[in-house]
N, C-alpha and C positions, 0 to 999 in steps of 0.2 A: 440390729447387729448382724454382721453379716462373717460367716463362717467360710473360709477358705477350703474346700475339701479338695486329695486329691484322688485321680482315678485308681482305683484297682489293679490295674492292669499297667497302665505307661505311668502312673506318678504326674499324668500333667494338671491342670487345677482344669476342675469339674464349671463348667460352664451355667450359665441360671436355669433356672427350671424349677421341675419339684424339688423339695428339702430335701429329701431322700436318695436322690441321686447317688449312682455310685461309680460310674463309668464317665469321661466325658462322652461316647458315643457308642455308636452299637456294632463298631467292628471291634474296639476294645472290647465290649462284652461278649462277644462271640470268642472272642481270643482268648480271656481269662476262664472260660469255662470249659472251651475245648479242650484247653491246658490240664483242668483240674480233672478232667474224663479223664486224658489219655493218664494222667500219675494212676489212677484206682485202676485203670485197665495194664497197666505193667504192672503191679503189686500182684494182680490175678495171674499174669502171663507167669511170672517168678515162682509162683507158688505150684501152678500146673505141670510147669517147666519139672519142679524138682519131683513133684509125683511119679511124673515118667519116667526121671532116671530112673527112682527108684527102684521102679515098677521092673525097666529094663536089666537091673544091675538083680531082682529077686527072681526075672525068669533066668539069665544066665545061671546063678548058682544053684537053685530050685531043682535045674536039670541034673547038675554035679551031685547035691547030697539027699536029693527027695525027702528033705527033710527029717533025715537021719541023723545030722551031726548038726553041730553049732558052726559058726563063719566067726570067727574074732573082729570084734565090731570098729579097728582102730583098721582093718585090712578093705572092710568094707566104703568108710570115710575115704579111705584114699584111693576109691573108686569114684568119689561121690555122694554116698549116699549122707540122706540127713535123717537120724534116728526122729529127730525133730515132727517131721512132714509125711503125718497117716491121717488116713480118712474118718477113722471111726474108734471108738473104745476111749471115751474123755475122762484117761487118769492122768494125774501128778506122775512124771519120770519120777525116779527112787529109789531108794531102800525101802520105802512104805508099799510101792506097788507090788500087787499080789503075786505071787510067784505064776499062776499060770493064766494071766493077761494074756491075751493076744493082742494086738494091735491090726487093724486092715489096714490094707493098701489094694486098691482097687479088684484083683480074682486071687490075692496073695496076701497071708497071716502071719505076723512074726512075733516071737517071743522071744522079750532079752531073759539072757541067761546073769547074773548079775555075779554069781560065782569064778565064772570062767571070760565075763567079758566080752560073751559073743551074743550072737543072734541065732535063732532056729526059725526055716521058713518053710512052711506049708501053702497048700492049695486050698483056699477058701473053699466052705459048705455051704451050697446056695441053698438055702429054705426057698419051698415055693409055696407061696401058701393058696389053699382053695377056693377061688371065690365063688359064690353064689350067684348063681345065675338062672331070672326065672323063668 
């Protein structure tokens, strides 16, 4: 019994060979895979992308309130920024997160203020820790 398969890549029907087959040949498989690369490497570009804004949008204000006052986080958004996209501190956004969470973003810390709506940004504390060395 013989099975019709088609390619991965163009949909044309897969040629005899092994059973297994998944490509009729090895420029479609080169093409379906370099395809499937470049999607995971734009998911990564998107995400870095939005770091930097961040990044850029917490040294601008960072400078204005040295971390003195709150920024209304709806004033922020329509900068750009995504409360969404930090690097470090894996809590649930909320009403449940602990009031003084930080969040990182790469040399910069923020705390939502959940009362007033805004954001509060500091200068990240680099621990260096000692190694041993003999």
């Amino acid at each position: 019994m013989e099975i019709n398969k088609k390619c991965l890549n163009s949909g044309e029907p897969i040629p005899g060979g092994r059973s297994d087959k998944k490509f009729s040949n090895g420029l479609n498989r080169s093409r379906y895979h370099n395809k499937k690369r470049k999607e995971k490497l734009e998911k990564f570009k998107k995400i870095d992308n939005q770091l930097h804004l961040n990044h850029e949008i917490f040294e601008k204000y960072y400078e204005l309130t040295k971390g003195e006052e709150g920024i209304p986080l709806d004033y922020l958004e329509k900068q750009g920024f995504d409360p969404k996209c930090y690097l470090g501190v894996p809590h649930k956004l909320g009403e449940d997160t602990e009031p003084d969470t930080f969040f990182y973003s790469y040399k910069y810390k923020f705390k939502y203020d959940w009362k007033t709506n805004s954001i509060r940004i500091n200068k990240r504390q680099w621990k260096i820790r000692p190694r041993f060395i003999p």
